[in-house]
SEPA-91788 format. One record per residue (C-alpha): residue number from 0; residue in three letters; chain; x, y, z. Coordinates in pm, whole numbers, plus 50000, padded with zeros to 5 digits. Layout:
<nodes>
+-----+--------+--------+-------+-------+-------+
! num ! residu ! chaine !     u !     v !     w !
+-----+--------+--------+-------+-------+-------+
! NUM !    ala !      A !     X !     Y !     Z !
...
+-----+--------+--------+-------+-------+-------+
</nodes>
This chain:
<nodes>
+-----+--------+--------+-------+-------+-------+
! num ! residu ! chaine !     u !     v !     w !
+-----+--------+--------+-------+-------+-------+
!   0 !    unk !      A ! 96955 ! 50555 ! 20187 !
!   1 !    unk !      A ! 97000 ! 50302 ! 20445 !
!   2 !    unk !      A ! 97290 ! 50495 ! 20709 !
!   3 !    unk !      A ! 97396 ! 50425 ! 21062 !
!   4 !    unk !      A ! 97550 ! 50704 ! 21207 !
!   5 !    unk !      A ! 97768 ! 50749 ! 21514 !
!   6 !    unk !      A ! 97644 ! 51069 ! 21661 !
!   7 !    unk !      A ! 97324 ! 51114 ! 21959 !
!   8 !    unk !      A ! 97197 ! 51308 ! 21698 !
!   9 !    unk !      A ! 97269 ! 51087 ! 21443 !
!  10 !    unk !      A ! 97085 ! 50785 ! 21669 !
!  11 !    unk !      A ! 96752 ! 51013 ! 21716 !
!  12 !    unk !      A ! 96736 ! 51098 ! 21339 !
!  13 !    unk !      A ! 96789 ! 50735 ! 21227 !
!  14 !    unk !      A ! 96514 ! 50624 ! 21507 !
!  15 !    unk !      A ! 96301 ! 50849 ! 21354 !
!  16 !    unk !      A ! 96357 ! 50752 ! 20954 !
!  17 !    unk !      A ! 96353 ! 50385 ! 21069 !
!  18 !    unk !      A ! 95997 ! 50419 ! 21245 !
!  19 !    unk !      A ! 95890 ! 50641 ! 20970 !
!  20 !    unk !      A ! 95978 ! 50354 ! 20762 !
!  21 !    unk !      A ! 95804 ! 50111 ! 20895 !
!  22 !    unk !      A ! 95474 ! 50358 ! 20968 !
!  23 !    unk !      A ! 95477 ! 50390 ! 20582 !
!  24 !    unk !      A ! 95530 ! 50013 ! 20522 !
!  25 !    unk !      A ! 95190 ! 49943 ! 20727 !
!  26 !    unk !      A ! 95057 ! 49729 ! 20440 !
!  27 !    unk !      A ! 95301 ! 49853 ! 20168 !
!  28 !    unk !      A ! 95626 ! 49673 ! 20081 !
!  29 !    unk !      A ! 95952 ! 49735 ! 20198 !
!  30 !    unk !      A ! 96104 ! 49851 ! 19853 !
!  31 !    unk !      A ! 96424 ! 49986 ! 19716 !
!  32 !    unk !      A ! 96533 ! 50109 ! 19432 !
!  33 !    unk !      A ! 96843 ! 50079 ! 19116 !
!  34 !    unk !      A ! 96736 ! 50386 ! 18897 !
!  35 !    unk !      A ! 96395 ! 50359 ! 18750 !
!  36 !    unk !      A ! 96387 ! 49988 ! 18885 !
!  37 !    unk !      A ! 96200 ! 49907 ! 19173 !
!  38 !    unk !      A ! 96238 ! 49585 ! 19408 !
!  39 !    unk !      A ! 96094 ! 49441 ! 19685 !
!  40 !    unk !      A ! 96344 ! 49119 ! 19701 !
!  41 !    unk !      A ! 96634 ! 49152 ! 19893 !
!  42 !    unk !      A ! 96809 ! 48878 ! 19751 !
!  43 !    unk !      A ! 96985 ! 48887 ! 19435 !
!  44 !    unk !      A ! 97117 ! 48576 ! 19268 !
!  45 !    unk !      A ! 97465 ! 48569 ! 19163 !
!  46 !    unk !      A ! 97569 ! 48392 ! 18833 !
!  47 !    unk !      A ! 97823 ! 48120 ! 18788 !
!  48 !    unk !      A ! 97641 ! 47793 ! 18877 !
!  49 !    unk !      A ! 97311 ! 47748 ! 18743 !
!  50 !    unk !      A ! 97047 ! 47475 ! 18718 !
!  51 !    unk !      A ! 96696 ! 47442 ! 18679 !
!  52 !    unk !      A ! 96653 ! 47347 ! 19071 !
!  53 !    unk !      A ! 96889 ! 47645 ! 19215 !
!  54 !    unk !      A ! 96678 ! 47913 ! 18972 !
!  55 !    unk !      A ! 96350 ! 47710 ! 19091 !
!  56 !    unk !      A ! 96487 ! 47767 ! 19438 !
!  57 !    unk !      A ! 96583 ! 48130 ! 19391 !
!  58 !    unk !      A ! 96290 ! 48276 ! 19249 !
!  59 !    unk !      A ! 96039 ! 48063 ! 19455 !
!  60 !    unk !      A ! 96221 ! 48026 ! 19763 !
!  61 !    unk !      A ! 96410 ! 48293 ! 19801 !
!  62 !    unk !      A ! 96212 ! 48519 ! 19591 !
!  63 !    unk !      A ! 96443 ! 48641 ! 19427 !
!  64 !    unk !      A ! 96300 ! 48913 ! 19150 !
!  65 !    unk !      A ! 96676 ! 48990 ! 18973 !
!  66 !    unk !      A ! 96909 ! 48663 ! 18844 !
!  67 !    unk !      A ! 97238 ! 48829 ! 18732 !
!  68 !    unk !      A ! 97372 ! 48639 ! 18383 !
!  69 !    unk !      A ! 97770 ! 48655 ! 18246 !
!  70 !    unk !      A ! 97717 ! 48725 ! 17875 !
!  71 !    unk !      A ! 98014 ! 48529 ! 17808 !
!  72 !    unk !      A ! 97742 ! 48222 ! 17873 !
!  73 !    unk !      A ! 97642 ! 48325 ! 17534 !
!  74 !    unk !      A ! 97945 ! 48219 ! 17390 !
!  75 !    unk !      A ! 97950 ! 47927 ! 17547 !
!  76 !    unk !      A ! 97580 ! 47829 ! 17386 !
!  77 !    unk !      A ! 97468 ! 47847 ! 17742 !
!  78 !    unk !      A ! 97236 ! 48128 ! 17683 !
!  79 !    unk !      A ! 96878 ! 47995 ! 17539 !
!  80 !    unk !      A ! 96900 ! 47668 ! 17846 !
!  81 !    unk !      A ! 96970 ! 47959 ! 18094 !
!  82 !    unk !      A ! 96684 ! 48169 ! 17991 !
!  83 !    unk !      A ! 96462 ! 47872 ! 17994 !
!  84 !    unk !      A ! 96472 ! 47864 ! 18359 !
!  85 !    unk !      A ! 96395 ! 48217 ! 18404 !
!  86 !    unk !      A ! 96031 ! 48338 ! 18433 !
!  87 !    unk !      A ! 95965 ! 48599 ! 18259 !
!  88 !    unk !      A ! 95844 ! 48840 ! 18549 !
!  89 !    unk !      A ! 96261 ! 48822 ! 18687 !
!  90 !    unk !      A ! 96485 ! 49096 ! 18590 !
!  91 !    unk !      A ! 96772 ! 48994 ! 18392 !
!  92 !    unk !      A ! 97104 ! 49125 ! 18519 !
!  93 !    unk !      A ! 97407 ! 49115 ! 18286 !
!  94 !    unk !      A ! 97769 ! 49132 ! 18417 !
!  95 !    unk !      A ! 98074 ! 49199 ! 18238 !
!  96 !    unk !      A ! 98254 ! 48876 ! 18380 !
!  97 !    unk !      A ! 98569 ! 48792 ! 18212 !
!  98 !    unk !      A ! 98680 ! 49209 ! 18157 !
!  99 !    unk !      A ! 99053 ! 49255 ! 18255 !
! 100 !    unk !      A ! 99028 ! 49640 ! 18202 !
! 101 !    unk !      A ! 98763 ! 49914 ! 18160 !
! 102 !    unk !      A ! 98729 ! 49858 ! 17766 !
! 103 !    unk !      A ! 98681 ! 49524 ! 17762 !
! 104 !    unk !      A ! 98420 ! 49570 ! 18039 !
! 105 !    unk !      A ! 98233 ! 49852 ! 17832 !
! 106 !    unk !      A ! 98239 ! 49647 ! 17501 !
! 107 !    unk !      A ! 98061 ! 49371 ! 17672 !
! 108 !    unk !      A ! 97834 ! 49588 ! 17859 !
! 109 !    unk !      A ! 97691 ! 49716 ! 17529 !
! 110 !    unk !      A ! 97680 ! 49385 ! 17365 !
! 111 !    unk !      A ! 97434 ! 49295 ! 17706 !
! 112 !    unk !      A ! 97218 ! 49560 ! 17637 !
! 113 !    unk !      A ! 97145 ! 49425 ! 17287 !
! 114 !    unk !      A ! 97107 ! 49039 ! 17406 !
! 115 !    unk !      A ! 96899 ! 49160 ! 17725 !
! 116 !    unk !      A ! 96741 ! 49484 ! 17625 !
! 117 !    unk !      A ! 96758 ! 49603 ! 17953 !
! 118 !    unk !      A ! 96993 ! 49918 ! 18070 !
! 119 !    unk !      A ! 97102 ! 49715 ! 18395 !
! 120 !    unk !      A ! 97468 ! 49626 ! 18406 !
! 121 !    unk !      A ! 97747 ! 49490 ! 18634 !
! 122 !    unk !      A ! 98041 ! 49560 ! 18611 !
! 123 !    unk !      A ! 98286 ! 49280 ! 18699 !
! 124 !    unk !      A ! 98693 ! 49372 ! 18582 !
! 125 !    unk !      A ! 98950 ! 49138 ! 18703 !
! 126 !    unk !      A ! 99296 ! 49125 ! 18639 !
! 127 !    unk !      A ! 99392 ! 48858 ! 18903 !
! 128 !    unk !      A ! 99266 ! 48521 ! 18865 !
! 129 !    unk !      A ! 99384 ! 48370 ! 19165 !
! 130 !    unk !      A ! 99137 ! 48512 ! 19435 !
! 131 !    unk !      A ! 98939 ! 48715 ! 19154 !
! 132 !    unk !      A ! 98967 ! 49076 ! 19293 !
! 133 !    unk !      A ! 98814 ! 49374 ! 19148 !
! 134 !    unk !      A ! 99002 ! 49621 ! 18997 !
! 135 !    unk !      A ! 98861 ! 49919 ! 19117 !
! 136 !    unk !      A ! 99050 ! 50197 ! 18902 !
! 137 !    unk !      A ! 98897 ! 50041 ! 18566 !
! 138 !    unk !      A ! 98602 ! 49990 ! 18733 !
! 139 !    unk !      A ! 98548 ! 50380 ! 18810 !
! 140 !    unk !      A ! 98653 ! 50414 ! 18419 !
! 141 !    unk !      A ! 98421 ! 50160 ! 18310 !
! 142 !    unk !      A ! 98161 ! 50316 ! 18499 !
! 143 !    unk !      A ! 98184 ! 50655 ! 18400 !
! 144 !    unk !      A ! 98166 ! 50576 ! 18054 !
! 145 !    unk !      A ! 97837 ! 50380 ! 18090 !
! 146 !    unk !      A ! 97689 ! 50555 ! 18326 !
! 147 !    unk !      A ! 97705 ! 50845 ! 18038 !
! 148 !    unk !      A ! 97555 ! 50632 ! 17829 !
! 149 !    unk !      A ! 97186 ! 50554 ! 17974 !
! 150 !    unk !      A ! 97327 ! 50256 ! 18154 !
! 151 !    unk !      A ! 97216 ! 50176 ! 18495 !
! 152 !    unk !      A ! 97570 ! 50067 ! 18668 !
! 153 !    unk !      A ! 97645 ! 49830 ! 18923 !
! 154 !    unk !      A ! 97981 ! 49815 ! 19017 !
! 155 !    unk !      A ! 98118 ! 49543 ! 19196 !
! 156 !    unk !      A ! 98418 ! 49670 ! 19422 !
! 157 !    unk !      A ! 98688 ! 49630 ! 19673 !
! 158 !    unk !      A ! 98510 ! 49795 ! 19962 !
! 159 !    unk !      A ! 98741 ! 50130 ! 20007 !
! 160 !    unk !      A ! 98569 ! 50455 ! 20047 !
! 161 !    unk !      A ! 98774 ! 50646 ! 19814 !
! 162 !    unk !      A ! 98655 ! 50460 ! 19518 !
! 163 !    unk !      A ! 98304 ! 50460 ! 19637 !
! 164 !    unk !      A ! 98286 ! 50815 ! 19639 !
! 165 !    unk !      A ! 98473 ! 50791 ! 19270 !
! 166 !    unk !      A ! 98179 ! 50540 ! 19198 !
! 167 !    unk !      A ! 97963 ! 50807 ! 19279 !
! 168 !    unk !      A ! 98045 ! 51081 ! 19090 !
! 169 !    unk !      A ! 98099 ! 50858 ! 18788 !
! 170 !    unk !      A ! 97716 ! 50804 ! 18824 !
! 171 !    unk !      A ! 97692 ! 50415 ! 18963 !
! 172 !    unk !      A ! 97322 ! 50321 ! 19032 !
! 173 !    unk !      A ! 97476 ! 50102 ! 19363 !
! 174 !    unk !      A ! 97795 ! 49990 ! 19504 !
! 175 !    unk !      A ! 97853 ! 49589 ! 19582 !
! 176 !    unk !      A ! 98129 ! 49524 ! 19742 !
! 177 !    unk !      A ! 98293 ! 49218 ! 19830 !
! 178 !    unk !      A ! 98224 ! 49049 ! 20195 !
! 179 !    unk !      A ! 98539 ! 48785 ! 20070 !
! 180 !    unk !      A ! 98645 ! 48645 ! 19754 !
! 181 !    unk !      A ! 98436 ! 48490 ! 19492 !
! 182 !    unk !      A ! 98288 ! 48137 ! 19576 !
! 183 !    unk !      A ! 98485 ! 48127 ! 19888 !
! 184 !    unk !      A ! 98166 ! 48116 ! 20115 !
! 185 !    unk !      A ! 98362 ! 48271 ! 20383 !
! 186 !    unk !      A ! 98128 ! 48578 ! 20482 !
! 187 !    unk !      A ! 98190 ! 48944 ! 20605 !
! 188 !    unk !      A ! 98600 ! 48931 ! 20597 !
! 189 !    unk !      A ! 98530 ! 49304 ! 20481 !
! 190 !    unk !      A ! 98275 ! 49342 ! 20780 !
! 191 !    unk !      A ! 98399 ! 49693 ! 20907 !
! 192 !    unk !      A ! 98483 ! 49841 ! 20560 !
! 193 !    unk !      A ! 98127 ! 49747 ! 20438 !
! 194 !    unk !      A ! 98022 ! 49944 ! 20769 !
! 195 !    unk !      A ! 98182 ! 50248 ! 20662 !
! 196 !    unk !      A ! 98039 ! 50245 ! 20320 !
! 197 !    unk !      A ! 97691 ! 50195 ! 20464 !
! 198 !    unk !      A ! 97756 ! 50525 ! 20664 !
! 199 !    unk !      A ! 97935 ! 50703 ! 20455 !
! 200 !    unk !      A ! 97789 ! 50650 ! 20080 !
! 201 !    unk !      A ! 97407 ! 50737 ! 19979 !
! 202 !    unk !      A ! 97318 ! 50501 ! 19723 !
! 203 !    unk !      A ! 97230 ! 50148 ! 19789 !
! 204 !    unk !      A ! 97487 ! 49909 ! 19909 !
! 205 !    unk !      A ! 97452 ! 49540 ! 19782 !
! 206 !    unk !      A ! 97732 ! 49278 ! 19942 !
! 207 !    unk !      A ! 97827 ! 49063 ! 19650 !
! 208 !    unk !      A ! 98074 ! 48800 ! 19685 !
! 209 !    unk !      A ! 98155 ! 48538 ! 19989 !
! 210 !    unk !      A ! 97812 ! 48529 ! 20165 !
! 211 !    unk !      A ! 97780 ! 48151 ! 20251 !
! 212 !    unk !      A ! 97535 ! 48137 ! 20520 !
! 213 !    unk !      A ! 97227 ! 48259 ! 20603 !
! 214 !    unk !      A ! 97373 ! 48412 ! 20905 !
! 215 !    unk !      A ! 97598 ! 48576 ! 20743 !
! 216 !    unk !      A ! 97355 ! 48759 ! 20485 !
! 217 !    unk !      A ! 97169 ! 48814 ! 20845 !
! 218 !    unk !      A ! 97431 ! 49022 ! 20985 !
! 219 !    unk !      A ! 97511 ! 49211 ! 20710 !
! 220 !    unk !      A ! 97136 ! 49353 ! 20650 !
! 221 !    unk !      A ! 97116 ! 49410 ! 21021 !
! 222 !    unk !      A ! 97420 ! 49671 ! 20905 !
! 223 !    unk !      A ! 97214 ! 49862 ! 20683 !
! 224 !    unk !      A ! 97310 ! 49748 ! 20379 !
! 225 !    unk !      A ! 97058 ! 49690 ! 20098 !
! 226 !    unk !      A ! 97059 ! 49363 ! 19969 !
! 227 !    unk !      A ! 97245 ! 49042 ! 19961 !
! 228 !    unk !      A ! 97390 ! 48906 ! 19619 !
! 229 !    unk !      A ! 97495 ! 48489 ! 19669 !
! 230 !    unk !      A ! 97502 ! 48164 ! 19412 !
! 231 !    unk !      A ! 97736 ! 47900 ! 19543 !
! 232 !    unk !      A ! 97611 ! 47953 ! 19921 !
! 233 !    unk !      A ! 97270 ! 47770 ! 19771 !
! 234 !    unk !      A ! 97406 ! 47621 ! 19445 !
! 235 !    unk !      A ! 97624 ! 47414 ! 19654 !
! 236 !    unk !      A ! 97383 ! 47333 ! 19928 !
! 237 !    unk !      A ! 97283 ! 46975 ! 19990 !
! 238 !    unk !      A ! 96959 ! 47093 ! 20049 !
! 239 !    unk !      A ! 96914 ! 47382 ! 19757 !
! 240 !    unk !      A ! 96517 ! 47441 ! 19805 !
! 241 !    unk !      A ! 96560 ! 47443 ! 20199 !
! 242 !    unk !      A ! 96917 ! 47666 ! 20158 !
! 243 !    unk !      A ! 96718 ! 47911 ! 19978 !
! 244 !    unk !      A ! 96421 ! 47929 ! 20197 !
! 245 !    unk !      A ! 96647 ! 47979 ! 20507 !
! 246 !    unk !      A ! 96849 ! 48275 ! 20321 !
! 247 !    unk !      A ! 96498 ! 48451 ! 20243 !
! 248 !    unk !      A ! 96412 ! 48413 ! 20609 !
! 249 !    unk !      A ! 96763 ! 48544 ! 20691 !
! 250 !    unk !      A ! 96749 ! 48838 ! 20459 !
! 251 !    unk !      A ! 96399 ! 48944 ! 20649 !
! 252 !    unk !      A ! 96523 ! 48898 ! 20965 !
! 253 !    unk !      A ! 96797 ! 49140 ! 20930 !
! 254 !    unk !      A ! 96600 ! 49393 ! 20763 !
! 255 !    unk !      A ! 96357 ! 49370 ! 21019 !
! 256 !    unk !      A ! 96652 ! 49380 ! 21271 !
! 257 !    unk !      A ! 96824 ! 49690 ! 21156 !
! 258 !    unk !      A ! 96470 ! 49891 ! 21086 !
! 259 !    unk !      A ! 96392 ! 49837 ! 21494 !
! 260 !    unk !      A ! 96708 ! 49987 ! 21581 !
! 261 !    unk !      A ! 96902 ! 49740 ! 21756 !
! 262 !    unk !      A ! 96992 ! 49827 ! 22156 !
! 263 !    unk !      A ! 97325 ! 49981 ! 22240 !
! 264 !    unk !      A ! 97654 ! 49760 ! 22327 !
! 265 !    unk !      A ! 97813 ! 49791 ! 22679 !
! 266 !    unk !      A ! 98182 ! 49789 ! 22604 !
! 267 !    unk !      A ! 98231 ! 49769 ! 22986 !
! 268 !    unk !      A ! 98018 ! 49599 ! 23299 !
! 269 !    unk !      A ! 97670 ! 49481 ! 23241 !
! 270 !    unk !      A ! 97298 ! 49623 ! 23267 !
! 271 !    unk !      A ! 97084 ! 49459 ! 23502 !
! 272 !    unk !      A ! 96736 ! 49370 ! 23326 !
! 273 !    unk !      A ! 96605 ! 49318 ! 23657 !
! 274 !    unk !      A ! 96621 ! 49550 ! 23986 !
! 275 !    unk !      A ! 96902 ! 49459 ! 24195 !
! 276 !    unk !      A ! 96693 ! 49495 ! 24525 !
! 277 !    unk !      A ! 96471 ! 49252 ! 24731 !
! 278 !    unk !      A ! 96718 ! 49005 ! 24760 !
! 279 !    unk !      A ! 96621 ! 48685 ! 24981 !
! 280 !    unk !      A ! 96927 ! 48774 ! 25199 !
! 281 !    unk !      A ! 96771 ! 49139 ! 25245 !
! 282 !    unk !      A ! 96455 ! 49011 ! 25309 !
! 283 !    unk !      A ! 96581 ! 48745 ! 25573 !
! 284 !    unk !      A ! 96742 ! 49043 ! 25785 !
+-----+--------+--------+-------+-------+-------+
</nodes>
């Protein structure tokens, strides 16, 4: 699990994890994992807009190895044009978009697994449809129940603690919370929550929602958190191919960042990076 921690202790153990990390990476890929899945993409594309150039983008760009997909699409006879954009190596992520409560979200969730044939799900329940906020109470319900079912559960959340630990003992593969509300492309308004769930809660930690620059899926893997989840950041892009390019470049970056151990923060004063002696003025007397 990717942690900061607060303590001296808690510094020196991370240093040592981090270099171990990369020691171990020497040649291999940096990889995580969502139950018996394994990835070595950081970037996960979000569903709602789609086109042939933005999936094009995605998986070739951005590498992206996981393309999440609202079965309501299916519905909508969006499924087989969808699919046709998808190579076939590039996991398939349902979500349960459109739930208002935990039964709705389950009943959809099972009719994925049939369509996909693949035990991934995420779990989307909204009741508001103004700024689209989770519902985290049905969401812990919703999870429970599928988790006990062979499901591998992804949970997208309102980033409070509480319900993360919930999340955990209901058997979630991952939390993902929100860095700001759906499509807004405003980043990490949930910066210092997403923080605490990072230190606090061993399972991965994907930011889904809001992320609409690179810089801003930057900072949050310099965090610690384990991937990046975005669609209308590059699906509304002037430049899609480029947009996606600079968010894989981003996402390295700040993996790369956060596995070096960034230096400390003066809160007060500065550091001088050079000796504060041999001064002309010295010198001269």
């Amino acid at each position: 699990m990717d942690r900061k921690m607060g303590t001296t202790d808690g510094i020196l153990e991370k240093i040592v994890e981090n270099t171990t990390q990369n020691q171990e990476q020497g040649g291999k890929q940096d990889v995580w994992k969502l139950g018996n899945h394994t990835f070595t993409s950081r970037f996960i594309l979000g569903s709602g807009k789609y086109s042939l150039e933005l999936i094009r983008a995605a998986v070739e760009r951005a590498q992206a190895q996981i393309v999440t997909l609202a079965l309501r699409r299916v519905n909508e006879g969006g499924m087989a044009n969808i699919l046709d954009y998808i190579p076939d190596n590039v996991t398939l992520l349902p979500n349960t978009s459109g739930a208002r409560n935990a039964e709705e979200a389950v009943r959809i969730a099972r009719l994925s697994r049939e369509v996909c044939g693949s035990d991934l799900v995420k779990i989307e329940i909204m009741r508001d449809t103004r700024y689209l906020l989770p519902d985290n109470q049905e969401t812990v319900k919703a999870t429970e129940i599928l988790a006990k079912e062979g499901f591998t559960v992804m949970p997208y959340m309102f980033p409070d603690l509480n319900t993360a630990r919930d999340l955990v003992e209901a058997g979630a593969a991952c939390v993902m919370p929100l860095g700001a509300p759906i499509g807004s492309n405003k980043g990490l308004c949930t910066k210092e929550f997403i923080q605490i769930l990072v230190d606090e809660i061993d399972l991965p930690v994907i930011v889904d929602a809001g992320i609409g620059r690179p810089s801003q899926a930057c900072e949050a893997m310099e965090m610690g958190v384990t991937a990046v989840m975005a669609n209308t950041a590059i699906a509304t892009a002037g430049n899609i191919p480029l947009m996606a390019d600079a968010f894989r470049k981003a996402i390295q970056a700040g993996r790369e960042a956060y596995l070096s151990v960034p230096g400390r923060v003066r809160e007060k004063g500065a550091s001088p990076s050079s000796p504060l002696t041999g001064y002309l003025r010295e010198q001269e007397g």
